[in-house]
Residue frames relative to the residue before (quaternion, step in Angstrom):
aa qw qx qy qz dx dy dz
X 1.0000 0.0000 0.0000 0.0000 0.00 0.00 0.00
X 0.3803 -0.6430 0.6521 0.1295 3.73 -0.98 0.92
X 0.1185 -0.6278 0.7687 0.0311 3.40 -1.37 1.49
X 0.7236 -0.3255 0.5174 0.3205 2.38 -2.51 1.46
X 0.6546 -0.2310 0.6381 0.3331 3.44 -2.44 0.75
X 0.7992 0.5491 -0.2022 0.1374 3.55 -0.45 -1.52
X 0.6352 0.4897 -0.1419 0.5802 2.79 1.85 -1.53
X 0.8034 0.2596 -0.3168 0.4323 3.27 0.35 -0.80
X 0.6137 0.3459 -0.5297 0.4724 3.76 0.83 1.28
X 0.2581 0.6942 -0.4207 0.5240 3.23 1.00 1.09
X 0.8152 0.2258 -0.1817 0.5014 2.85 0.08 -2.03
X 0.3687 0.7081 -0.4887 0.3519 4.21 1.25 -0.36
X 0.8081 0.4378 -0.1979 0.3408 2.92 0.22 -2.12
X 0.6582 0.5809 -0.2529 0.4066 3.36 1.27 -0.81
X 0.6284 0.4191 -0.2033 0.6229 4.03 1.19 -0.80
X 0.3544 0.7601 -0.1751 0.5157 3.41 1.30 0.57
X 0.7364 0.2783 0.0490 0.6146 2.82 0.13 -1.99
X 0.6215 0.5618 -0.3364 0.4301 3.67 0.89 -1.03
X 0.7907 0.3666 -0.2927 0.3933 3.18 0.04 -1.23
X 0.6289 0.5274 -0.3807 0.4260 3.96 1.18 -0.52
X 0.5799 0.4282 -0.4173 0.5534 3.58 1.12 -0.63
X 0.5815 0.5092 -0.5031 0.3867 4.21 0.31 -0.42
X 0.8504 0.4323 -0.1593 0.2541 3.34 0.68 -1.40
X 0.3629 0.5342 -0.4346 0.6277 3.61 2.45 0.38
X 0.7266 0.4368 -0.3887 0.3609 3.61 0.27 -0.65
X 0.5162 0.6441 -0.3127 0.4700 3.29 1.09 -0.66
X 0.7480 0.4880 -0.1381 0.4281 3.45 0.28 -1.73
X 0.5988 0.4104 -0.3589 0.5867 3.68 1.43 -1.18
X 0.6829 0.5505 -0.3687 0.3078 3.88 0.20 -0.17
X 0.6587 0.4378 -0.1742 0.5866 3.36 1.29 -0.79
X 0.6653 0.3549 -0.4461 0.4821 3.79 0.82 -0.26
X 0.6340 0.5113 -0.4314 0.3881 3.69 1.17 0.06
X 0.3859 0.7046 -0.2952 0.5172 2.98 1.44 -0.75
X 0.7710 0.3132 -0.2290 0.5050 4.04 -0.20 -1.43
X 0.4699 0.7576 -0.2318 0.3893 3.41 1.48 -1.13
X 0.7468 0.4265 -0.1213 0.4956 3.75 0.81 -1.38
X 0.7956 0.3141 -0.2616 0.4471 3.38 1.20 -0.91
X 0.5826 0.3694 -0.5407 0.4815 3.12 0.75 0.02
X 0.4807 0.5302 -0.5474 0.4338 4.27 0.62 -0.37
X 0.6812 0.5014 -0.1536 0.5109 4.24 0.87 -1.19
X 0.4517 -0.7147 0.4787 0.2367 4.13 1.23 0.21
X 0.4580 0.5488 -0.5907 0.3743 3.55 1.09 0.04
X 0.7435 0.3847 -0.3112 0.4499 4.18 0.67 -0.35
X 0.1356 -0.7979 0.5606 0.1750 3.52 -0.53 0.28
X 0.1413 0.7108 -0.5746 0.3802 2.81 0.21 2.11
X 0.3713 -0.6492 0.3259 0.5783 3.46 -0.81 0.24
X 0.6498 -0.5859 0.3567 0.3276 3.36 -1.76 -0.15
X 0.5757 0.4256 -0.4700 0.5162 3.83 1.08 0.20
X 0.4612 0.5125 -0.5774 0.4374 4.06 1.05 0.00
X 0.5315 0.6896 -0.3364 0.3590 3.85 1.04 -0.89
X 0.5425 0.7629 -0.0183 0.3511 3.30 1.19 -1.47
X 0.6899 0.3807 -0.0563 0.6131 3.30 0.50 -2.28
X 0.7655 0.3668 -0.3504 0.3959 3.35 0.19 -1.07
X 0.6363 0.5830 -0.3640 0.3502 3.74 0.98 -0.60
X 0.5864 0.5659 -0.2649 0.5155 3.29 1.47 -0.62
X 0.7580 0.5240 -0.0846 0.3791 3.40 0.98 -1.40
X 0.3665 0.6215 -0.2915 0.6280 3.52 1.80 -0.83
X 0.9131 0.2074 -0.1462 0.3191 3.47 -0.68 -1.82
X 0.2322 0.6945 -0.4429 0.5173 3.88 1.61 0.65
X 0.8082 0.4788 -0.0078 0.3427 2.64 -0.01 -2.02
X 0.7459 0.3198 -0.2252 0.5392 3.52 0.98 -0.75
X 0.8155 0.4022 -0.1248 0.3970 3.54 0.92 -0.50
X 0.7112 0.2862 -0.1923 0.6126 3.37 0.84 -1.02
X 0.7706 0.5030 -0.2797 0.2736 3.90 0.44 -0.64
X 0.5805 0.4452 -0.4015 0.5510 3.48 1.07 -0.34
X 0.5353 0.5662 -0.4795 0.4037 3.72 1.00 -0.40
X 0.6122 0.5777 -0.1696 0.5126 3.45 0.66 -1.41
X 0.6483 0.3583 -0.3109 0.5955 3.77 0.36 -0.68
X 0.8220 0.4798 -0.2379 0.1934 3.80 0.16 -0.46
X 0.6209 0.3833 -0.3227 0.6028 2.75 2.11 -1.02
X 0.4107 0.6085 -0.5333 0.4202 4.20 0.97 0.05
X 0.8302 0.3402 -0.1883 0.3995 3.51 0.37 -0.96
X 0.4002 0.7706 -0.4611 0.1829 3.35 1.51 -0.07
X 0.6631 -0.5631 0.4195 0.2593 3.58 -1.01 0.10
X 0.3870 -0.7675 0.3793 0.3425 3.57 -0.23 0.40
X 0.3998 -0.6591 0.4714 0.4284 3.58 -0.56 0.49
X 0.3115 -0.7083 0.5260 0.3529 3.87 -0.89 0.54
């Protein structure tokens, strides 16, 4: 089956938006992640850099892909 031009920048714009909301959640996971070990002394880093990122990480994984999603949400028709 052949998709409309339209649709298949739709479904673009949409695998898009997906793949940017995967890759904040991602990123907010791994700065918690670096976040814990250096909070755990396995990094020798200082320990408020431990902190920012612990704060920043769980943002980033939690509250921000939310935010990205309802911004981009579709209008209701």
């Amino acid at each position: 089956m052949i998709e409309a031009p339209r649709d298949r920048q739709a479904d673009n714009k949409a695998r898009s938006r997906f793949m940017v909301i995967s890759a904040v959640r991602i990123s907010g996971v791994a700065f918690t992640v670096v976040a814990l070990l250096i909070l755990g002394d396995s990094l020798a880093l200082p320990r408020p850099l431990g902190w920012v990122l612990l704060a920043v990480g769980l943002v980033d994984a939690l509250i921000a892909p939310q935010l990205l999603a309802r911004a981009w949400r579709s209008p209701r028709p």
